[in-house]
N, C-alpha and C positions, 0 to 999 in steps of 0.2 A: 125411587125415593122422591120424597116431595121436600120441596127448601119450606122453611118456614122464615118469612120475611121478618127480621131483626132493623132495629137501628143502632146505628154508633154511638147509641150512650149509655150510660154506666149502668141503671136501672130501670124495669121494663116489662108490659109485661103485655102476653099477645093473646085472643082467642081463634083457635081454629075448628072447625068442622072437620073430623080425618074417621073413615073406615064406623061411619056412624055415630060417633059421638061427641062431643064438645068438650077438645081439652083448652084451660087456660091454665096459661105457661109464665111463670116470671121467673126474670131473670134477673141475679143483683151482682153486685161487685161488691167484695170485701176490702177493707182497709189497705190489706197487700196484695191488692188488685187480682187475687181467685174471683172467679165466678161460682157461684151457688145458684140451683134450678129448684124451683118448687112448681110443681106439675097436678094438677086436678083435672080426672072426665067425669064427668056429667054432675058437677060440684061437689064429689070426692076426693080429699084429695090422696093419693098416691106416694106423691114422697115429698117433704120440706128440706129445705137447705141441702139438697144433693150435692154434692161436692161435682165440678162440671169438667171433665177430662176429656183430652182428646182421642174420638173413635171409641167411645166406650158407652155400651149403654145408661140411656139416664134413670130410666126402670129399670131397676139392680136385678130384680126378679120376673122370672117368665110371667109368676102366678098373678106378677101387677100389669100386664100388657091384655090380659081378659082374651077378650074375643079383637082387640082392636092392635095395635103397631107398638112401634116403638122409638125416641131418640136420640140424638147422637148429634156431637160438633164434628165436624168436617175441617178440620186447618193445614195450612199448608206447614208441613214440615214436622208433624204434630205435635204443635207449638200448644200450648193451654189457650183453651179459649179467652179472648180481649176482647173488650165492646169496640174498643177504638178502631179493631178490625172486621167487625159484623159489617158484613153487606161486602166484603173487602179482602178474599182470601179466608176467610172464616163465615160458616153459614151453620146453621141450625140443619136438622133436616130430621123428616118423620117418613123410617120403612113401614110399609103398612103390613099388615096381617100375612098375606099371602107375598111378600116379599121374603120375610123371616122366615118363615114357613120354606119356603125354596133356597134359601140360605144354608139353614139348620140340615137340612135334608137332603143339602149336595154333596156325592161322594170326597171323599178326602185323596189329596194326588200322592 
């Protein structure tokens, strides 16, 4: 998994290069302090105002992941994602293609 670097502030918004294409990612904070994702590749966008939960994907659907990953908050305790915690116990992070792919397709114990 790749982290994708956040800052600890309320509103934001990042471009990365991941698995071929160029997603740009912002991220907001609501009034009662939810975080919402809006996610664009290759100036598509994908999904607006995703509601942003912890260990859950942020591409709701396979059929928006394409050919490229997908992501996910990481918190400790799996607390809802905080800006005040980015960089802090809480990170963004992007499984690529063939991550999911080995996931999806590992036996069940």
């Amino acid at each position: 998994m790749i982290a994708i670097p956040l800052q600890a502030i309320p509103n934001q918004a990042v471009e990365v290069f991941l698995d071929e294409a160029w997603f740009k990612i912002e991220v907001k904070t609501l009034n009662n302090g939810a975080a919402v994702v809006s996610i664009a590749r290759d100036d598509v966008i994908l999904v607006s105002g995703q509601r942003a939960l912890p260990l859950q994907p942020l591409l709701p659907y396979r059929y928006l992941e394409g050919e490229a990953g997908n992501f996910a908050f990481l918190t400790d305790a799996d607390d809802y994602p905080d800006y005040r915690r980015f960089g802090s116990g809480q990170q963004l992070v992007y499984a690529t293609a063939a991550e999911l792919a080995e996931l999806r397709n590992a036996p069940a114990d």
